[in-house]
PyMOL CGO cylinders between C-alpha atoms (Angstrom):
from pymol import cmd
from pymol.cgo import CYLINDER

trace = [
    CYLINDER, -29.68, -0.83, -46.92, -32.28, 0.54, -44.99, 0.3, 1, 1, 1, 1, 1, 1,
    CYLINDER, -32.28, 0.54, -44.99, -32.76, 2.94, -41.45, 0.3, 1, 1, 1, 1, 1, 1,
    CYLINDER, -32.76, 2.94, -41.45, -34.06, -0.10, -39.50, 0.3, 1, 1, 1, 1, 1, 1,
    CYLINDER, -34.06, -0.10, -39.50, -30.85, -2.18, -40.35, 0.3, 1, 1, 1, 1, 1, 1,
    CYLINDER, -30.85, -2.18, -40.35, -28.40, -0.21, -38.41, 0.3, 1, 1, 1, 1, 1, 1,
    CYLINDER, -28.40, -0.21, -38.41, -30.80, 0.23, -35.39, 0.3, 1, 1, 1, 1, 1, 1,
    CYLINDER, -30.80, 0.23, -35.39, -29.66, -1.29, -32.50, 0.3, 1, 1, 1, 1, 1, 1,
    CYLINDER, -29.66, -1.29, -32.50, -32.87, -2.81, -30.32, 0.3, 1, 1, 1, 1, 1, 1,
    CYLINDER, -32.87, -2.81, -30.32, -33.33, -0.91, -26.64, 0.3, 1, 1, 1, 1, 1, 1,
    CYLINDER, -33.33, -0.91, -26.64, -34.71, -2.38, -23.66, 0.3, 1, 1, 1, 1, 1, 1,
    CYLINDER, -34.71, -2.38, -23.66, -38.32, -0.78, -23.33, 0.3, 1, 1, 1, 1, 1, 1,
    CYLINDER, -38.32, -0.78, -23.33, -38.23, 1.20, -20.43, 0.3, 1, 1, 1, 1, 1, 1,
    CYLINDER, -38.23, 1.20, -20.43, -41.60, 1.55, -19.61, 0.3, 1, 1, 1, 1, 1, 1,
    CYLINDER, -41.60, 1.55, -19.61, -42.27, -2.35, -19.74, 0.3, 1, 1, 1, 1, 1, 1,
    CYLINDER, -42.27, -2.35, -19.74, -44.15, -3.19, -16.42, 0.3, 1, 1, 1, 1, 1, 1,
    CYLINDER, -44.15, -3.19, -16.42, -41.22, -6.23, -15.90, 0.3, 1, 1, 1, 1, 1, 1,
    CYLINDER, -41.22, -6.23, -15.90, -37.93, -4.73, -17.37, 0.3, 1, 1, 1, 1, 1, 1,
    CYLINDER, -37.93, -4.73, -17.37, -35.18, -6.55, -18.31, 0.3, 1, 1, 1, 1, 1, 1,
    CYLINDER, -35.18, -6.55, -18.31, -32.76, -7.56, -15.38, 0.3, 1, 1, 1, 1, 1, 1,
    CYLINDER, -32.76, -7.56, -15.38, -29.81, -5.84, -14.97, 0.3, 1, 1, 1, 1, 1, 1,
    CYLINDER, -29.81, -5.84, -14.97, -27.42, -8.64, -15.77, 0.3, 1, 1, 1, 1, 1, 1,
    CYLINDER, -27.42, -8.64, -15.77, -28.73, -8.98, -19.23, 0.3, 1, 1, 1, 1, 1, 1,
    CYLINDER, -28.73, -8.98, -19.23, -28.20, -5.30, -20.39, 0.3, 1, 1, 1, 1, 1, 1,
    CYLINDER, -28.20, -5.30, -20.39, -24.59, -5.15, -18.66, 0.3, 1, 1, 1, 1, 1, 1,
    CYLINDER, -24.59, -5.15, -18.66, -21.48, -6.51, -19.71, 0.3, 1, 1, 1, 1, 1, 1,
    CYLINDER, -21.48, -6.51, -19.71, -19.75, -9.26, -17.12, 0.3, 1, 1, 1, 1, 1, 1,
    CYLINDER, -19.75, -9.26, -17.12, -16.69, -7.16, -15.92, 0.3, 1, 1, 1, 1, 1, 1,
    CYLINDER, -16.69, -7.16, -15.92, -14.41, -10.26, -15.16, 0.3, 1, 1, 1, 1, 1, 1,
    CYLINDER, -14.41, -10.26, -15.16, -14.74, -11.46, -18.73, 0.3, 1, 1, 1, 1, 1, 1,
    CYLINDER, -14.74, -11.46, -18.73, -14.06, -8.03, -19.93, 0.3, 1, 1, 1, 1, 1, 1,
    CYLINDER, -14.06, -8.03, -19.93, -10.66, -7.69, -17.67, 0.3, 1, 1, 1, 1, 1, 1,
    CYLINDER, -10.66, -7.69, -17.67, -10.00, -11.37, -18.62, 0.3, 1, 1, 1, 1, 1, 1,
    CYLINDER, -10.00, -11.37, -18.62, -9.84, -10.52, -22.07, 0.3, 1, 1, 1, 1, 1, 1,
    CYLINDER, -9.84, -10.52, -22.07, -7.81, -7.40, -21.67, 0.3, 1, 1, 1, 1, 1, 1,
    CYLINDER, -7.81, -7.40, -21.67, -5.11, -9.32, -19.87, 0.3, 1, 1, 1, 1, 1, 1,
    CYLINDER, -5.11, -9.32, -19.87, -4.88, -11.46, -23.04, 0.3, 1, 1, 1, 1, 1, 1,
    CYLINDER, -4.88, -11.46, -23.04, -5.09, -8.58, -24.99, 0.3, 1, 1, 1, 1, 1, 1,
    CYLINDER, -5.09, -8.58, -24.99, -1.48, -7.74, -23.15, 0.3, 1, 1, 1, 1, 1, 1,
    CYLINDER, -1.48, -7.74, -23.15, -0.03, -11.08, -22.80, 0.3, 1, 1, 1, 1, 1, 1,
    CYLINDER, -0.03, -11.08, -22.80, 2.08, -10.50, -25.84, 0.3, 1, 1, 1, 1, 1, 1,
    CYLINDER, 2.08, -10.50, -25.84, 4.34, -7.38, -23.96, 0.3, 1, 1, 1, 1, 1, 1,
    CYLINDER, 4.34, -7.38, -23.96, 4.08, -8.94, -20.69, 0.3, 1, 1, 1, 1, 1, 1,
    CYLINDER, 4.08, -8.94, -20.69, 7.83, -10.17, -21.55, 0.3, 1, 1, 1, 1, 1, 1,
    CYLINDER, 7.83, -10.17, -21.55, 8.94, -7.02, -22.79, 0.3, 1, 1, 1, 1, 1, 1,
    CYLINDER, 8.94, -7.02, -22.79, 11.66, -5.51, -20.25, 0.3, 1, 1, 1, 1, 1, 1,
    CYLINDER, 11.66, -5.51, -20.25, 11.47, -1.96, -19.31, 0.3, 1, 1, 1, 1, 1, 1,
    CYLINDER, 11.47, -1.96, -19.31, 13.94, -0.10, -16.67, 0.3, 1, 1, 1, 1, 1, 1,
    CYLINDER, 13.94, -0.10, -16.67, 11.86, 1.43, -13.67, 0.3, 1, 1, 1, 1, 1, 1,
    CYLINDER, 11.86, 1.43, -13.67, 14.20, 3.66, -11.60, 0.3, 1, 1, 1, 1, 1, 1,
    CYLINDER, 14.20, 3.66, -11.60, 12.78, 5.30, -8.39, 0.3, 1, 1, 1, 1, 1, 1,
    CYLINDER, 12.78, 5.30, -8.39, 14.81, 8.37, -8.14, 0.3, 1, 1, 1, 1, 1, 1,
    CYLINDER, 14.81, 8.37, -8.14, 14.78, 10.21, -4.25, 0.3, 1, 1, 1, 1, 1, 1,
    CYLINDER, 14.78, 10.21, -4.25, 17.24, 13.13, -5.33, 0.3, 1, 1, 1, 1, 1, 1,
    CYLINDER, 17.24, 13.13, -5.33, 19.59, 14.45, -7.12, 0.3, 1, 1, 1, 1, 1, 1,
    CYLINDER, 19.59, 14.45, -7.12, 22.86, 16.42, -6.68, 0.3, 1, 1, 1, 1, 1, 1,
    CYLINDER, 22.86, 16.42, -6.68, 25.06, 17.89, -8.95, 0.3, 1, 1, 1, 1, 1, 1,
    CYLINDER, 25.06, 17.89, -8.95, 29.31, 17.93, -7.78, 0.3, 1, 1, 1, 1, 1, 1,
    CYLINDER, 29.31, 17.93, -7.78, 32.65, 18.16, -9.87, 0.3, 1, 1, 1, 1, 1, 1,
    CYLINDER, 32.65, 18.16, -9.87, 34.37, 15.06, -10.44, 0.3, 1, 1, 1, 1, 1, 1,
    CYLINDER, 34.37, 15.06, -10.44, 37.04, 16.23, -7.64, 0.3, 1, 1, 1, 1, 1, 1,
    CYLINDER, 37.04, 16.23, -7.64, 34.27, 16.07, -5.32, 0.3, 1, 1, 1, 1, 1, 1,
    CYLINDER, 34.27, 16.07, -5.32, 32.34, 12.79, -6.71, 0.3, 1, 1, 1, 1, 1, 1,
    CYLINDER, 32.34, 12.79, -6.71, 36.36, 11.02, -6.20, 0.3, 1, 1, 1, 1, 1, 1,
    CYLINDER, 36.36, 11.02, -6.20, 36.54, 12.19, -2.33, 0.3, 1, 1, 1, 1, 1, 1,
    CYLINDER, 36.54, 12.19, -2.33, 33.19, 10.55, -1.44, 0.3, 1, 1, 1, 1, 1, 1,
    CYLINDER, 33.19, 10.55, -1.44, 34.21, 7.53, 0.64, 0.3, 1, 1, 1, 1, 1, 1,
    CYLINDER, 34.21, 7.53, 0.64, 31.94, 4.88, 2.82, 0.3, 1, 1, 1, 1, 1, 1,
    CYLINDER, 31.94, 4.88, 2.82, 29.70, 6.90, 5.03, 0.3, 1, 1, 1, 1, 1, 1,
    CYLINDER, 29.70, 6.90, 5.03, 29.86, 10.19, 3.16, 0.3, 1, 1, 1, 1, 1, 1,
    CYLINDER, 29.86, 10.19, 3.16, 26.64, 12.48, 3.42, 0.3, 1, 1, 1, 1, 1, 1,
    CYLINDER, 26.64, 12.48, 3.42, 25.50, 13.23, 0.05, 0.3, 1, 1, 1, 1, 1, 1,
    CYLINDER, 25.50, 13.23, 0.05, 22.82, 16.19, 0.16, 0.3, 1, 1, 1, 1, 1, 1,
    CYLINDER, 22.82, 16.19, 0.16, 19.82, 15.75, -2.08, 0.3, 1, 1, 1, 1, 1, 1,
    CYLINDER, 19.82, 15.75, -2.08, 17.36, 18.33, -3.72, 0.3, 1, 1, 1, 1, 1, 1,
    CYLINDER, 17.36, 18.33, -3.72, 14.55, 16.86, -1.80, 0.3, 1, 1, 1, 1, 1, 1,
    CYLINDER, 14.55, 16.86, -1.80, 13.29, 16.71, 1.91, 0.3, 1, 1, 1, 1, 1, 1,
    CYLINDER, 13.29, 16.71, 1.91, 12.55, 13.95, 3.92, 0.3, 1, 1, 1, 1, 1, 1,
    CYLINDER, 12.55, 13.95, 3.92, 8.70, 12.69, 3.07, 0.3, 1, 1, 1, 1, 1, 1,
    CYLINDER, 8.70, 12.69, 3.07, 8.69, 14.64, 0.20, 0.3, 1, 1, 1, 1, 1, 1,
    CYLINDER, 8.69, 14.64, 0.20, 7.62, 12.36, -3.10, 0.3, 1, 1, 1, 1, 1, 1,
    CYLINDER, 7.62, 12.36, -3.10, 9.77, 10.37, -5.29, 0.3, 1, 1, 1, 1, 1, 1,
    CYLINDER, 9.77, 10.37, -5.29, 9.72, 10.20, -9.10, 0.3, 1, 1, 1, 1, 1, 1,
    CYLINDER, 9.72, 10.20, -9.10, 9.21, 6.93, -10.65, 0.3, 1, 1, 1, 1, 1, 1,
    CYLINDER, 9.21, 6.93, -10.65, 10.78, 6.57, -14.44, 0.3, 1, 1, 1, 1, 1, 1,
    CYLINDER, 10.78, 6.57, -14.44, 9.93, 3.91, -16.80, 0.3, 1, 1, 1, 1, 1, 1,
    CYLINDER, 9.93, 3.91, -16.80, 12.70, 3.59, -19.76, 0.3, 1, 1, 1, 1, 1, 1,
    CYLINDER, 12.70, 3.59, -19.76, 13.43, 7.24, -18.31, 0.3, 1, 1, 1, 1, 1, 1,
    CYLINDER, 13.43, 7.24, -18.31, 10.11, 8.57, -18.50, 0.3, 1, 1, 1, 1, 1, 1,
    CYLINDER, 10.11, 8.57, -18.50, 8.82, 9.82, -15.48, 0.3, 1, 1, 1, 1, 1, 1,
    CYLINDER, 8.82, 9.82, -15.48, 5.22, 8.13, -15.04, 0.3, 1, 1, 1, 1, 1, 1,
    CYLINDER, 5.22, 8.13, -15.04, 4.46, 8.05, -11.24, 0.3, 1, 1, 1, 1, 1, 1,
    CYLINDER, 4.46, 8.05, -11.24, 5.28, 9.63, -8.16, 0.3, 1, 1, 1, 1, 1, 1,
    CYLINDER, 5.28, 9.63, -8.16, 5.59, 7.63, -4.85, 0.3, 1, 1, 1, 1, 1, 1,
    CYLINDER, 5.59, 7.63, -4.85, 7.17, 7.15, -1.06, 0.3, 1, 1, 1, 1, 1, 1,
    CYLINDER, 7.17, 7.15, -1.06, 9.80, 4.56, -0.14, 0.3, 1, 1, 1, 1, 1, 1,
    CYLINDER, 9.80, 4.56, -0.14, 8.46, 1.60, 2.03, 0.3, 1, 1, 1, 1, 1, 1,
    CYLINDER, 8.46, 1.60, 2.03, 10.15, -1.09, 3.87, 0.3, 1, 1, 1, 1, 1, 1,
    CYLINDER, 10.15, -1.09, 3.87, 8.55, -4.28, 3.14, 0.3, 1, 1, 1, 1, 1, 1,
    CYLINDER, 8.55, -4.28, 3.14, 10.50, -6.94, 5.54, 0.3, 1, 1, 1, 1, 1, 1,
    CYLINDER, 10.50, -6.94, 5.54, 14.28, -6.37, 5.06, 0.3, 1, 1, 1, 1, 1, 1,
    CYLINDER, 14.28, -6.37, 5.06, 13.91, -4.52, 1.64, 0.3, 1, 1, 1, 1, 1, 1,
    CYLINDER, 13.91, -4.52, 1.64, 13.01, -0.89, 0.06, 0.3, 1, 1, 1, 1, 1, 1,
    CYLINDER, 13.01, -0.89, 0.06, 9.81, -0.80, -1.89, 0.3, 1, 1, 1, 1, 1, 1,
    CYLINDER, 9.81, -0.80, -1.89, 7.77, 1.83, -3.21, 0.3, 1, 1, 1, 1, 1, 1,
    CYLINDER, 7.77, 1.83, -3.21, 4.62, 2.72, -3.14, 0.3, 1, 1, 1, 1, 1, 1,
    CYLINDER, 4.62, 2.72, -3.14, 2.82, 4.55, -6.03, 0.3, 1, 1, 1, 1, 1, 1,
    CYLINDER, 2.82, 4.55, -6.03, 0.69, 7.54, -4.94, 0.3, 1, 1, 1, 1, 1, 1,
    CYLINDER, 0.69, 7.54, -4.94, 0.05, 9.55, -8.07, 0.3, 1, 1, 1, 1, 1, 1,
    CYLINDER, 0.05, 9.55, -8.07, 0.23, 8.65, -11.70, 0.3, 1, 1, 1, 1, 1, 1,
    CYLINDER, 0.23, 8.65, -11.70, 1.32, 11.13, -13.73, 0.3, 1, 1, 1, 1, 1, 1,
    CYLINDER, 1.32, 11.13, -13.73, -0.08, 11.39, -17.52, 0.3, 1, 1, 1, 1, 1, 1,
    CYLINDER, -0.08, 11.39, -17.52, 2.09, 12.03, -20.27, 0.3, 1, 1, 1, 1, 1, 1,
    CYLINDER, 2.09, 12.03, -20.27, 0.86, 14.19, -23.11, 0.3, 1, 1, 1, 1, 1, 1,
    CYLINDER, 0.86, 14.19, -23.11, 0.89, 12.30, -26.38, 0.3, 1, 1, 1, 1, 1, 1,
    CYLINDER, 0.89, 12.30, -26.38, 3.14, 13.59, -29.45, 0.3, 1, 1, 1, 1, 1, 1,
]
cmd.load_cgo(trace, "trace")
């Protein structure tokens, strides 16, 4: 095997009519075509997203006397971010949203796991 095997042909940059641009870049909508069939096989997979906006931590007395319209305090404030678990890993944070007559949320940050 020889050098010139392996070499990969450039464009020639100082060619009074270069190449257009098209030819020497890839077509993006083929390339996110083909990682969306790349996927396909775990788009059926099921995964549990929970959007948690607080937590509070009470003894069981006190969970058993919570009735109908009982004021639970959170450890958050109002406006402040919520965390967004997938299979109870947190992965985003967001705000709540009311989309017609329904809660939604709205992803503002991703958050990047480190990798074991």
């Amino acid at each position: 095997m020889s050098d010139t095997d392996t070499q990969v042909p450039l464009p020639d940059l100082n060619a009074a009519d270069p190449a257009p641009i098209d030819d020497l870049a890839y077509n993006e909508d083929e390339q996110a075509s083909r990682i969306a069939a790349d996927l396909e096989a775990v788009f059926d997979v099921p995964v549990q997203v929970s959007a948690v906006l607080g937590r509070s931590k009470m003894d069981v007395g006190e969970l058993l006397k919570l009735g109908p319209g009982t004021v639970l305090e959170l450890d958050r404030r109002v406006g402040e971010a919520i965390d967004i678990y997938v299979n109870n890993r947190l992965v985003a944070r967001g705000e709540v949203v009311l989309v017609e007559d329904k809660l939604g949320v709205t992803m503002t940050e991703i958050i990047k796991a480190e990798r074991n």
